[in-house]
Backbone as CSV, one residue per row, in Angstrom:
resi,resn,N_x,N_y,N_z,CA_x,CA_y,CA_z,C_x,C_y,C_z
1,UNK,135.747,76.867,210.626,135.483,77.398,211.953,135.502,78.917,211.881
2,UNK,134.691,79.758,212.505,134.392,81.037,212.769,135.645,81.258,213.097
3,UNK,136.429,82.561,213.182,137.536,82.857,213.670,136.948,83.997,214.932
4,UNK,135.689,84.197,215.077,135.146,85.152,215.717,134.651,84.647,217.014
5,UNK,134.174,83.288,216.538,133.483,82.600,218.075,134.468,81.750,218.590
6,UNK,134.565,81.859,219.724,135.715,81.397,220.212,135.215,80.651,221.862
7,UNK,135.340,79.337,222.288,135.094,78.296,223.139,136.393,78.427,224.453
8,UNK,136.073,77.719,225.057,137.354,77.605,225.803,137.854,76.058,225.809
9,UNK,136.520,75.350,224.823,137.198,74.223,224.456,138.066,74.156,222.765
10,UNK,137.650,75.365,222.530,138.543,75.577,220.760,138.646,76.796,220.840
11,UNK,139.397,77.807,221.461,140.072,79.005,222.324,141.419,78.830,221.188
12,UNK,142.037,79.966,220.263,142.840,79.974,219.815,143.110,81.683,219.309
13,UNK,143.999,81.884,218.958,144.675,83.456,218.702,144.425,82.815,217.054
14,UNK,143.434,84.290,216.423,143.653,84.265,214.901,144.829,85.019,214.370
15,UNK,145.528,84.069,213.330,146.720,84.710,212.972,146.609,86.196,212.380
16,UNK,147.979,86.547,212.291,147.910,87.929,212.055,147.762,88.014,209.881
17,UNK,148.772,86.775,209.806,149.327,86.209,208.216,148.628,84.997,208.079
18,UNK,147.921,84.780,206.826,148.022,83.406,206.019,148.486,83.018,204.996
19,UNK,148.884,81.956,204.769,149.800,81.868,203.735,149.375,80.991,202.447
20,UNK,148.937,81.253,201.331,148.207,80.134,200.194,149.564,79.843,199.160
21,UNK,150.050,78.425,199.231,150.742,77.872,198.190,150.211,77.735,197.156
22,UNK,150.827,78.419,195.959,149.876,77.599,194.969,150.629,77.698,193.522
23,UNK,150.628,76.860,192.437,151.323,76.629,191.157,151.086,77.983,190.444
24,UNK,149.971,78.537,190.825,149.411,80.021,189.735,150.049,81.051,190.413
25,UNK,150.446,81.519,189.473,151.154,82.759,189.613,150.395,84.310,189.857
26,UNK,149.074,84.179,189.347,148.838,85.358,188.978,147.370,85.300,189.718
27,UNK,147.351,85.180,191.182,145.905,85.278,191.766,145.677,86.544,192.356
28,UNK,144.736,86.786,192.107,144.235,88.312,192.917,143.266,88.417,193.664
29,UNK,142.451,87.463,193.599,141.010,87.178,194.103,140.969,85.598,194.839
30,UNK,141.528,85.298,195.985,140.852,84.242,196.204,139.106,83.427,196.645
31,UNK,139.003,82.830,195.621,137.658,82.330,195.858,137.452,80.643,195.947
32,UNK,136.527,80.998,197.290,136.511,79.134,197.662,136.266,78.175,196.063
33,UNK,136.979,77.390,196.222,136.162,76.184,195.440,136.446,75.114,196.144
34,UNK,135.579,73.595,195.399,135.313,72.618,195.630,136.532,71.683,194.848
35,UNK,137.415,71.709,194.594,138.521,71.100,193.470,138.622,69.936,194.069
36,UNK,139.610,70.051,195.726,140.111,68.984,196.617,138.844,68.473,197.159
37,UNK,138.262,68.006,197.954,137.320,67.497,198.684,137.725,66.762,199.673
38,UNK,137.799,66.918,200.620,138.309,65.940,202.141,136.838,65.611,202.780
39,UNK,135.840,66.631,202.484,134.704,66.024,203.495,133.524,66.767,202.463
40,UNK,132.509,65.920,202.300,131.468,66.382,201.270,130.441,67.390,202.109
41,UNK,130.536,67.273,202.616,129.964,68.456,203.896,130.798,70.063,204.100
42,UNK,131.911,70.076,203.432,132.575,71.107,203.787,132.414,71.914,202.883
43,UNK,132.193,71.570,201.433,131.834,72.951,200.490,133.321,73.408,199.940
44,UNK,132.899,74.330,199.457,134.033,75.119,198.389,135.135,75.459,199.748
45,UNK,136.445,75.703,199.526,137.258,76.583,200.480,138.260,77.003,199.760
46,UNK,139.130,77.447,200.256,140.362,78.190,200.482,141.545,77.590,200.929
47,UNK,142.338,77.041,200.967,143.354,76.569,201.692,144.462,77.505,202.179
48,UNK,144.955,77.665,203.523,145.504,78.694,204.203,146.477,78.478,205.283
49,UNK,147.503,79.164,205.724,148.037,78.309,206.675,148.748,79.870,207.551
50,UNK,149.070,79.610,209.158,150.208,80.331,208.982,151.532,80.392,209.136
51,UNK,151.478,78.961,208.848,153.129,78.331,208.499,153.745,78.225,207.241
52,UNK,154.512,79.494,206.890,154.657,80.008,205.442,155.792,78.675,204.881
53,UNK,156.383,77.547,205.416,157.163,76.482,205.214,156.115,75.486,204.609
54,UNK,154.797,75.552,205.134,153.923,74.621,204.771,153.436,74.991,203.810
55,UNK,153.332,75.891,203.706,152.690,76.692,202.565,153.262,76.604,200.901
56,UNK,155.057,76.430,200.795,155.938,76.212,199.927,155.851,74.247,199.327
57,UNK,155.014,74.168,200.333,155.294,72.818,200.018,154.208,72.247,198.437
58,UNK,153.236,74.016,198.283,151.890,73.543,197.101,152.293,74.283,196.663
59,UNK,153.534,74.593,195.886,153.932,75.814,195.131,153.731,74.885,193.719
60,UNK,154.084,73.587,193.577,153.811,73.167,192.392,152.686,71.948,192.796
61,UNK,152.179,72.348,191.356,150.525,71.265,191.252,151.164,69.320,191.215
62,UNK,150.781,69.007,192.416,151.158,67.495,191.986,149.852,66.531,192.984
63,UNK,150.127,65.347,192.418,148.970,64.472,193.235,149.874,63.713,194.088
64,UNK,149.587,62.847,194.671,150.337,61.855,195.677,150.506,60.843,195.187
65,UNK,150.013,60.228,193.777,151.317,59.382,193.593,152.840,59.543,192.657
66,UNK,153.298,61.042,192.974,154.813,60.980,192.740,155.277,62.206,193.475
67,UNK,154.235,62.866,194.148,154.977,63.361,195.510,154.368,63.082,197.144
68,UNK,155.068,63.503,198.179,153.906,62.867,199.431,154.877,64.107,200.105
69,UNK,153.724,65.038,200.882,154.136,65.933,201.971,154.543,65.063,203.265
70,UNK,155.878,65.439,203.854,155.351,64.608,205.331,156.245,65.729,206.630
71,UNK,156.294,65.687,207.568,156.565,66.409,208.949,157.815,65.373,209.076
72,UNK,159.214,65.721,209.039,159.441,65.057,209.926,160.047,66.158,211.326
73,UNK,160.103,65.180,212.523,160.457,66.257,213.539,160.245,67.776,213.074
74,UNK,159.130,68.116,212.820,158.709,69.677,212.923,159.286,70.442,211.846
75,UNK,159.742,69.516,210.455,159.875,69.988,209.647,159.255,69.501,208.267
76,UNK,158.786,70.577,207.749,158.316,70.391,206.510,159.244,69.953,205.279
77,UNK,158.480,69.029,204.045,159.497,68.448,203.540,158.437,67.733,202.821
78,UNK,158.996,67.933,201.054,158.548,67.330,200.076,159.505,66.062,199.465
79,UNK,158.426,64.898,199.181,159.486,63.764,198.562,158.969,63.734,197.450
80,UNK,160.123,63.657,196.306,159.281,63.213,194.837,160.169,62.294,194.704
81,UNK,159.376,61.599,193.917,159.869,60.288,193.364,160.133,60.623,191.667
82,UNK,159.576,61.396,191.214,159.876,61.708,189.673,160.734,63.261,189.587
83,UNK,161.934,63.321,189.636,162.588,64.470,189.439,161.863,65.546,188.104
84,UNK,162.472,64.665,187.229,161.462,65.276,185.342,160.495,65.800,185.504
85,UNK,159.489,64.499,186.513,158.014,65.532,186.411,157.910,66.646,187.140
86,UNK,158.615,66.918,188.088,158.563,67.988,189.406,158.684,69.090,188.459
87,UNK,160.415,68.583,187.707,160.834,69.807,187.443,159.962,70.880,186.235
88,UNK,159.326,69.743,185.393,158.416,70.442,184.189,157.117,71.134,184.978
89,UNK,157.126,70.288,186.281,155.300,71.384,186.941,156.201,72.306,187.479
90,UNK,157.353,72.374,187.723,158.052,73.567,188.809,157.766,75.289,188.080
């Protein structure tokens, strides 16, 4: 979504901060890619947030079957099921 055009049916304040989790240490340049894919229509992106809690949650590279992000009551929160593996991607 444009952060420029703005509806009064999708009317929102662009943040001031975004926040990118990510396992690499050493980025300087973010550039969209296509890695994840949620919708084949959407193209390369960026992933961004400005909930810097949500953001901690992709600090290490894992798939969903041995970790699962979930909300509870308005809090962010990682479950792993493999301690070992967490700790060697940590």
């Amino acid at each position: 979504m444009d952060f420029e055009k703005k509806s009064e049916a999708t009317a929102f304040e662009r943040p001031k901060i975004l926040y990118h989790g990510s396992s690499l240490g050493d980025i300087e340049i973010f550039e969209p890619r296509a890695k994840t894919v949620r919708d084949e229509k959407e193209g390369p992106v960026v992933f961004a947030t400005p909930d810097k809690a949500y953001a901690t949650l992709f600090l290490v590279e894992s798939d969903d079957s041995w970790t699962q992000k979930v909300n509870f009551e308005g809090v962010h929160t990682i479950v792993i099921s493999d301690r070992e593996r967490y700790e060697k991607a940590d």
